[in-house]
N, C-alpha and C positions, 0 to 999 in steps of 0.2 A: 177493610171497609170498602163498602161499591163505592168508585169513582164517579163521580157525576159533574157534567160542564155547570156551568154557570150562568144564565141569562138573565138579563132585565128586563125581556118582556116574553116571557115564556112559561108558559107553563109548566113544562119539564124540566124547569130547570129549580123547582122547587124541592128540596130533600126530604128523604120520607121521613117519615115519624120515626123518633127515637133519637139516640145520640144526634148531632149535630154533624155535618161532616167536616172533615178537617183537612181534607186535599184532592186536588183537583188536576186536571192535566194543564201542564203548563207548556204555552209556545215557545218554541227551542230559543227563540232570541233571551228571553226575559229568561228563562229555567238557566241559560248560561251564563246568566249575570250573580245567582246564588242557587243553586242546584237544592239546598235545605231550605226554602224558602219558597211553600206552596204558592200556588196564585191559580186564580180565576181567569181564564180563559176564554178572550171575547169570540163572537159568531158571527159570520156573514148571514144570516136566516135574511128571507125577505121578510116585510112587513105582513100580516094579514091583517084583513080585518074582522077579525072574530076579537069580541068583546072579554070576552075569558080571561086576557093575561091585565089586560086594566083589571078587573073588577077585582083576580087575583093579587094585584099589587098595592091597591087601595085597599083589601081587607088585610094585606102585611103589614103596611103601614099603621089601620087602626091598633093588629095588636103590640104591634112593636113600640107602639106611642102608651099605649093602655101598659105594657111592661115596665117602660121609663118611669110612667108615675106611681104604679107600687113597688119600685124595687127601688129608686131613690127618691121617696116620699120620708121614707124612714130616716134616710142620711140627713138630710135636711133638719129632721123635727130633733134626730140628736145632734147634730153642730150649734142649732137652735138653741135646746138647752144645756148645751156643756158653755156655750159662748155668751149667753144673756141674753139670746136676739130673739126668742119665744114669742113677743108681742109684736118687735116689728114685721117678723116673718106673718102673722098674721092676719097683716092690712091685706085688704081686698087687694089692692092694686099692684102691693108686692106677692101675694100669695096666683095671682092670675100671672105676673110673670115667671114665678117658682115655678107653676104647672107648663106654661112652653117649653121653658129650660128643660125638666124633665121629657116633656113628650121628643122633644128635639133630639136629647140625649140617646133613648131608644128609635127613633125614627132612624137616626146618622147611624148608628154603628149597623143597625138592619141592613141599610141601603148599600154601607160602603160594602159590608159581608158579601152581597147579592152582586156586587161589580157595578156599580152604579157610578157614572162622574159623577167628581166635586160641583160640577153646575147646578144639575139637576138636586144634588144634596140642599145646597145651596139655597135652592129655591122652595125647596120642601120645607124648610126651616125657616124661610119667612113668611111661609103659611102659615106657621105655629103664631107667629110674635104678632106678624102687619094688625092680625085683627083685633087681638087685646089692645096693641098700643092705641086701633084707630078709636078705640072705647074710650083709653084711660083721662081724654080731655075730657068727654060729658060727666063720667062718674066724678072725676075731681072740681068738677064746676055745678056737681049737685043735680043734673039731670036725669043721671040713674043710681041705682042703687049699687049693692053689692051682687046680687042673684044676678037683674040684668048685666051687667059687668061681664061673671063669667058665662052664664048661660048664651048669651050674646057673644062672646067669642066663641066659645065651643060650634055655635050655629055659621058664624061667617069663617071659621076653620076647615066645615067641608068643601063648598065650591071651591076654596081657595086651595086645597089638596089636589080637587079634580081639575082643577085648570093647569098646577106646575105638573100631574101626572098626563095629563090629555099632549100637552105640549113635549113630554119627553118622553112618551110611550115607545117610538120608535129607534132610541137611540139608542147604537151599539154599547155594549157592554166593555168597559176597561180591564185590564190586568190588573188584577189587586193580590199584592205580595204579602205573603203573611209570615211573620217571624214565628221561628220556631215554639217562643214560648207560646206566641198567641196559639198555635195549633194546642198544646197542650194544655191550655186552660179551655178550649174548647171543648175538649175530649172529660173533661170533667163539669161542663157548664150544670148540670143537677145540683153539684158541692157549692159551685157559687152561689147559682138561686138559693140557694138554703141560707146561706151564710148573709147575705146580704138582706131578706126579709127576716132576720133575726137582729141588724144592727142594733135597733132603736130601743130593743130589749136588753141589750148589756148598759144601757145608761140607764133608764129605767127600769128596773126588774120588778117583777112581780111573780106573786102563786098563782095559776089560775085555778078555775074551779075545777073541783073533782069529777064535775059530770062531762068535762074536754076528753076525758079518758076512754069515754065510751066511743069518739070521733077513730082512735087509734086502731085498732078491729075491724070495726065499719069499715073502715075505707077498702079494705083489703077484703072483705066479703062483696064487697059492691063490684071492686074490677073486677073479682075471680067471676062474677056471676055475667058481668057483661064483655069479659076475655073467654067465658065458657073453662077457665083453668082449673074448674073445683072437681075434675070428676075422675086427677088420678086415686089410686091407690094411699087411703089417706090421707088424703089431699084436705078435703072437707071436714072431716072428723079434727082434722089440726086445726083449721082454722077455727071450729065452733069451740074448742078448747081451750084457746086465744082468747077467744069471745067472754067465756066464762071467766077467764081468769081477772081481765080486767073489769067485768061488770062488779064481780067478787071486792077487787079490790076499789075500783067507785063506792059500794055500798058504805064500808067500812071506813073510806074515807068523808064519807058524807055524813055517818055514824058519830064521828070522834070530833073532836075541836081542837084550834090552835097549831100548834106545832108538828102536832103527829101527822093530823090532815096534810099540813102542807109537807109535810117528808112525805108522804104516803104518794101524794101527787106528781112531785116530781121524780122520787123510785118506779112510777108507771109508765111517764114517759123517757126516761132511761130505759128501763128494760125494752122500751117499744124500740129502741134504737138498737138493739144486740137481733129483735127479732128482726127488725129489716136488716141487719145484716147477713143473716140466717139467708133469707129468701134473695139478697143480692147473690149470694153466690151459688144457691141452685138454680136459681131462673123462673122459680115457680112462684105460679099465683097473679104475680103482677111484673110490669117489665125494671129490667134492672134498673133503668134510669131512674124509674119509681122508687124504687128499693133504695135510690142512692141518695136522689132528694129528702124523700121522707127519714132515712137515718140520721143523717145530718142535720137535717130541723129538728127532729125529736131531738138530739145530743144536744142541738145548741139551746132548746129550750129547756130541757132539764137541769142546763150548767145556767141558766139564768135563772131560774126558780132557785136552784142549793142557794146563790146568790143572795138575793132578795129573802131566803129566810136566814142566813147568816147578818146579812146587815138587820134584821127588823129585829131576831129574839137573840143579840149578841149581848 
């Protein structure tokens, strides 16, 4: 995999699309201290001022924060109802700190990834909270509502991003040491995304509908057409066969009622998990990282469906 440094206010120092990268060149002091133990590698660059690597780092930030709250949104609402705490998670005012914790969550591990000091972390993270907390006295004394509440944070959460990023825009980048497991969960980050938007469905399981089935196809007709990937040899002819297969089998699951249907539904996206395994390991169509994610969502959602119709026609 290309090595690539590591900046905190850089543009280049952003990795390309695709896998994640998992090592970096490490300064002989620090590499001597654990030689299996990649790290991030700070830069003398001077300052410029081209606006680029701010705007850059405040759009990482939005998704890295937008990541935190649907990937443990789900953990939440199942501790919530394994625990009994469904209603108090709830309240406006615990549900608006639920939502920092999260953003915080994904903002921090971004940041420290990217080589960022604990300060500047630090301060990121009280972007998230200062402005909920400076709310929760009017909402709790009846002066606003629940909307105003969070809408009003969400609104005094951006200056307060662009002031701790304006303030630490130019600040060198730290060595950041990554244990060997971390590298390897890295190298699989698709398998976790999957895994972790599927939590909330092993507590709650359900069948979805038959016509989600038609989503499994699609999606892989939509990249091949905007990756340009449909035009080997059979290439297309496979996929429109794929296409037919599942609309075939939606039809007949839409057809039938009960139990059949919902075996029928989850046998569709099972199999959708065997085809993206297919196309993980030729490379075609869509990118493997693609192929890896979507496998592992479809396996995890078809084993929560078998699930959910075992416990309902037991």
């Amino acid at each position: 995999m290309e090595k690539t440094r590591m900046y905190a206010d850089s543009v280049a120092a952003v990795p390309p699309p695709g896998p994640l990268p998992t090592d970096q060149p490490a300064p002989s002091d620090a590499a001597s201290l654990n030689p299996a133990c990649p790290v991030a590698a700070p830069s003398d660059a001077a300052p410029t001022g081209d606006t680029r690597p701010l705007l850059w780092h405040l759009g990482e930030m939005a998704l890295a924060m937008l990541a935190g709250m649907l990937l443990l949104g789900g953990l939440w609402d199942a501790a919530g109802a394994s625990l009994g705490l469904a209603g108090p998670l709830r309240r406006p005012d615990v549900a608006a700190l639920v939502m920092a914790t999260n953003m915080t969550v994904g903002m921090t591990v971004w940041m420290r990834y990217r080589a960022h000091h604990w300060r500047g972390v630090g301060e990121m993270a009280a972007a998230m909270y200062v402005p909920f907390l400076l709310l929760l006295v009017p909402w709790w004394v009846g002066l606003l509502d629940a909307d105003a509440l969070l809408l009003g944070g969400h609104l005094l959460m951006v200056p307060a991003m662009v002031l701790v990023a304006l303030r630490h825009r130019h600040d060198p980048p730290v060595v950041v040491r990554r244990h060997p497991a971390v590298v390897a969960l890295a190298r699989r980050w698709p398998t976790g995304l999957a895994v972790l938007m599927t939590v909330d469905l092993w507590v709650e399981p359900r069948v979805f509908s038959p016509w989600t089935m038609l989503v499994l196809p699609g999606g892989y007709l939509v990249i091949g057409v905007a990756r340009r990937t449909l035009r080997g040899p059979k290439v297309l002819a496979t996929q429109l066969v794929g296409l037919g297969g599942w609309v075939a089998l939606t039809v007949v699951a839409v057809t039938v009622d009960g139990q059949v249907a919902a075996w029928l539904v989850a046998f569709g996206w099972l199999a959708h998990a065997g085809w993206d395994l297919v196309h993980h390991r030729t490379g075609r169509v869509v990118p493997r990282a693609y192929a890896e994610w979507c496998g592992v969502l479809d396996a995890a959602l078809a084993g929560t469906m078998i699930l959910a119709i075992l416990t309902t026609y037991a």
